[in-house]
C-alpha positions in Angstrom: -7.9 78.8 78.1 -10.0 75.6 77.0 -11.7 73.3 79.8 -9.6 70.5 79.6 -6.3 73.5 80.2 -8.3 74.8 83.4 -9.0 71.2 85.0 -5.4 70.1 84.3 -4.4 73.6 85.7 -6.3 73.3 88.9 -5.0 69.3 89.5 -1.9 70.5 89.5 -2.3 73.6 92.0 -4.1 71.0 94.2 -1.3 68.5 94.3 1.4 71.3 94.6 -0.4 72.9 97.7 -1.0 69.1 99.3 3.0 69.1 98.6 3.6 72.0 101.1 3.9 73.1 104.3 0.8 73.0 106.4 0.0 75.3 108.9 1.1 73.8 111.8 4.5 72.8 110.3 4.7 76.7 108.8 3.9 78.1 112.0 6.2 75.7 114.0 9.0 76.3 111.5 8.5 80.3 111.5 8.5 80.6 115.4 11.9 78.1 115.7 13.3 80.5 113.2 12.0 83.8 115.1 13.7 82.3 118.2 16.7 80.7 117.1 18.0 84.1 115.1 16.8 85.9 118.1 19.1 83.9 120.8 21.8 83.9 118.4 21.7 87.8 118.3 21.3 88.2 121.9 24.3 85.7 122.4 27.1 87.4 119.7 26.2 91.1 121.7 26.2 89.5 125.5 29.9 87.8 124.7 31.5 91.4 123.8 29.4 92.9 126.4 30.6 90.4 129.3 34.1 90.8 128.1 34.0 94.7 128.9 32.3 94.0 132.0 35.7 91.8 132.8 37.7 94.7 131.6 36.0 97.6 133.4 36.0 95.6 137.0 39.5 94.7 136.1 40.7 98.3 136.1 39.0 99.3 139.0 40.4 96.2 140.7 44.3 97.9 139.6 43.3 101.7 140.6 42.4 100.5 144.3 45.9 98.5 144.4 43.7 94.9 144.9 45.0 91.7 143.6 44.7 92.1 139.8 47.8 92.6 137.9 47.8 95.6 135.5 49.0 93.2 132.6 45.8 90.6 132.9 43.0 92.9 132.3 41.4 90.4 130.1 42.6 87.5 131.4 40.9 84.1 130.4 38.5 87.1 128.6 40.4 87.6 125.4 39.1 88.9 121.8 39.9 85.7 120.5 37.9 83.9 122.8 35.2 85.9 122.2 35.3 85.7 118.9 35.4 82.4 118.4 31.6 82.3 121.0 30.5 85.1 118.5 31.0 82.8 115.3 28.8 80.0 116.8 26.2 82.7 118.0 26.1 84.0 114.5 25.7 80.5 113.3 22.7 80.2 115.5 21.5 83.4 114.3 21.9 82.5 110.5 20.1 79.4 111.2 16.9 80.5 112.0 17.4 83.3 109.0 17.5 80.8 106.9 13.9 79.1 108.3 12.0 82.4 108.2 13.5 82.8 104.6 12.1 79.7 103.5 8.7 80.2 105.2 7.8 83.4 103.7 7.7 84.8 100.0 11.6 85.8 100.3 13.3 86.8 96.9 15.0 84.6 95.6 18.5 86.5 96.0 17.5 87.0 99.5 17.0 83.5 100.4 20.3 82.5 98.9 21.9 84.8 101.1 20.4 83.8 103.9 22.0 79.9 102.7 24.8 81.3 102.2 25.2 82.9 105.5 24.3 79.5 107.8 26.9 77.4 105.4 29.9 79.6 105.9 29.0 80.4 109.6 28.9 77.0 110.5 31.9 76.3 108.6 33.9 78.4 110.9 33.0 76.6 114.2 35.7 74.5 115.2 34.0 71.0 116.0 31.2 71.3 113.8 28.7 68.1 113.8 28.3 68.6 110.1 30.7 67.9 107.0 32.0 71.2 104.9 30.2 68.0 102.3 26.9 68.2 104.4 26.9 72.1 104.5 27.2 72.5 100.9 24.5 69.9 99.8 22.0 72.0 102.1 23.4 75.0 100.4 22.8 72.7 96.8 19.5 72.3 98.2 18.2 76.1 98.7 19.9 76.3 95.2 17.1 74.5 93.6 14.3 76.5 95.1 12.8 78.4 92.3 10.5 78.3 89.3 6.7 78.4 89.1 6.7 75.6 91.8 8.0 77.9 94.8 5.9 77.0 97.2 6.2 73.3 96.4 10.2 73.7 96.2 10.4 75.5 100.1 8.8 72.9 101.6 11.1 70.4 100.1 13.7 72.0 101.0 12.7 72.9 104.7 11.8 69.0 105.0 15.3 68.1 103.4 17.0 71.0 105.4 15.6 70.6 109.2 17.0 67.2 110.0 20.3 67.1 108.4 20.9 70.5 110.5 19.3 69.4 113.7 22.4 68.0 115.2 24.4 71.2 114.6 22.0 73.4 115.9 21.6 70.9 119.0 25.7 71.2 119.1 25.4 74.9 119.0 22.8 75.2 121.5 25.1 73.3 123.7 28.4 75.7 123.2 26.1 78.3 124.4 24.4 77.1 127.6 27.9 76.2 128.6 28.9 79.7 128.7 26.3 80.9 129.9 26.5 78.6 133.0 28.4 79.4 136.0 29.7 76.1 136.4 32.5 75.1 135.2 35.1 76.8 132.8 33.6 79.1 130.7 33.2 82.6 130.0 30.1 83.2 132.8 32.4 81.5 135.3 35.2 84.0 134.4 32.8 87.1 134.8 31.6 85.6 138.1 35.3 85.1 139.8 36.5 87.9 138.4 33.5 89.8 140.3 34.1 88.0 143.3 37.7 89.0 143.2 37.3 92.7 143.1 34.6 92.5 145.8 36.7 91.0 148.0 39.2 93.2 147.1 37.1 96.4 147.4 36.3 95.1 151.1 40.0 95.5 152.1 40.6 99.0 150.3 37.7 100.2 152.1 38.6 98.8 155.5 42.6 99.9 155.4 42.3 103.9 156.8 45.2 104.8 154.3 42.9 104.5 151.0 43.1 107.6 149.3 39.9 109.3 148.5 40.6 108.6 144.7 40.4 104.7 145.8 37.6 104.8 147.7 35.5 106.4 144.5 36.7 104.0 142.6 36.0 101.3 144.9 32.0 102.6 144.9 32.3 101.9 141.4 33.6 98.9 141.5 30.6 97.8 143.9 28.6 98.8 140.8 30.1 96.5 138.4 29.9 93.7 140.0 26.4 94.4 141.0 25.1 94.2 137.3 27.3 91.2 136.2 25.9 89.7 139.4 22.4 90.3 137.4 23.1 89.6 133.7 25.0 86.2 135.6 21.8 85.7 137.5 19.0 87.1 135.6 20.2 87.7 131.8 22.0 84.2 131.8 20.1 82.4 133.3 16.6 83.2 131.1 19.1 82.4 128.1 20.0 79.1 129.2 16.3 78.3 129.6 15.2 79.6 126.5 18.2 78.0 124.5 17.1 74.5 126.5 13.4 75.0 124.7 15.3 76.1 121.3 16.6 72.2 121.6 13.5 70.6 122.3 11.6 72.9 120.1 14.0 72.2 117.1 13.8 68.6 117.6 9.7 68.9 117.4 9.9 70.7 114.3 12.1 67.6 112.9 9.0 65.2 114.1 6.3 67.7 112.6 8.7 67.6 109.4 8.5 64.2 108.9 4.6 63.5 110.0 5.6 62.0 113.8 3.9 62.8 116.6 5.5 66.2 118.0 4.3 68.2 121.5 3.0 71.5 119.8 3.2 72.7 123.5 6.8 72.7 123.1 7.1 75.4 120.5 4.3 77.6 122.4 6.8 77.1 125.1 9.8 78.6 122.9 7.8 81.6 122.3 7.4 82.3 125.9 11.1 81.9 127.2 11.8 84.1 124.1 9.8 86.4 125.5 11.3 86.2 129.3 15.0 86.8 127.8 13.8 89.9 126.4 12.2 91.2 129.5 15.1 90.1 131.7 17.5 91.7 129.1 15.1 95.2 129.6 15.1 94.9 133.4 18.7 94.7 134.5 19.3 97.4 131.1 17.1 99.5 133.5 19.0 99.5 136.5 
């Protein structure tokens, strides 16, 4: 290669790289993505799992003859429901898939997948914030990633991509923390009255002198149930709501370091560590 090949060579790997992502925008955009496909996993298993919890106390609510009727053993806790809680979770999930995949050398076929996935996820949520229009252009846009320019091309695209998602993954933040509350209609509310109804109930069958020996066992078990949806209510849901809360404000720094504002770094160091708290809150009632 001549000399004047070389210097045109390395002009143009200088004003590719000053084109990119630099490390504090990578690192922000990798941990956002870490999180947000971590609370989005946590979230589509805790819906199913709360469900059965519903369904188990439910049962042992109808073997010690309490106040729940044989026919309503999901009640307000149907498959539906849960499905639809699961979609958004996966949305969430897919999200932050799709940041990582962008951040690091993903394959191409990889990365389109992972576009793929967040478009018709978020498709599927009834009262999306974005357009089926909006979805596809960011699909459009990981489309054009490529070439000998990759580098040059993700950042683009994670600059382009970032704020014309932010206020779906606000809006899906938001679906969550609702359900996770325990005010309010929502699913956490349902685990918690349901709980409360077979505790009172189990109080009764264990005070009457006629309750068979079968019904008192099953009472004891029912005193179980309720004891660990008392904790994933208390413990589980609550670290999620906390670390979803950071997700938001984290998200919403990224979209300032994206665009060269001033953005509170702390903020994202702060993600990491409720990340970190849902896990060992998820391991510590798992453990009892």
């Amino acid at each position: 290669m001549q000399l004047h090949q070389i210097v045109i060579a390395l002009a143009w790997a200088t004003l590719l790289s000053a084109c990119g992502l630099t490390g504090e925008q990578r690192n922000a955009a990798m941990q956002l993505g870490h999180a947000a496909q971590s609370s989005g996993d946590f979230a589509s298993d805790q819906f199913p799992k709360l469900r059965q919890m519903v369904i188990s106390m439910n049962v042992i609510d109808v073997e010690i003859g309490g106040t729940r009727k044989p026919g309503e053993l999901d009640k307000n806790f149907s498959a539906s429901t849960v499905a639809i809680r699961v979609r958004a979770a996966r949305a969430l999930a897919s999200y932050g898939e799709l940041l990582i995949a962008l951040v690091t050398e993903t394959q191409a076929a990889e990365l389109q997948q992972a576009s793929n996935d967040f478009v018709s996820s978020v498709k599927s949520i009834s009262g999306k914030r974005l357009s089926d229009a909006q979805l596809d252009a960011i699909g459009s846009t990981v489309d054009q990633v490529g070439g000998w320019i990759v580098e040059y091309k993700r950042a683009e695209a994670i600059k382009a991509i970032v704020p014309q998602a932010a206020p779906e993954v606000e809006h899906l933040c938001d679906l969550l923390i609702n359900d996770f509350s325990q005010t309010g209609q929502n699913l956490s509310q349902e685990v918690d009255a349901t709980a409360q109804r077979l505790r009172g109930d189990i109080d009764v069958a264990l005070a009457e002198k006629d309750t068979s020996f079968a019904e008192r066992s099953a009472a004891m078990q029912g005193q179980t149930l309720v004891e660990q949806a008392d904790a994933e209510l208390t413990v589980v849901n609550a670290q999620a709501i906390q670390a979803l809360k950071a997700l938001k404000t984290a998200n919403q720094d990224l979209v300032k370091a994206l665009t060269d504002q001033q953005y509170n770094a702390a903020d994202i160091e702060n993600l990491g560590e409720q990340i970190n708290m849902l896990a060992t809150a998820i391991k510590t009632v798992s453990a009892r």
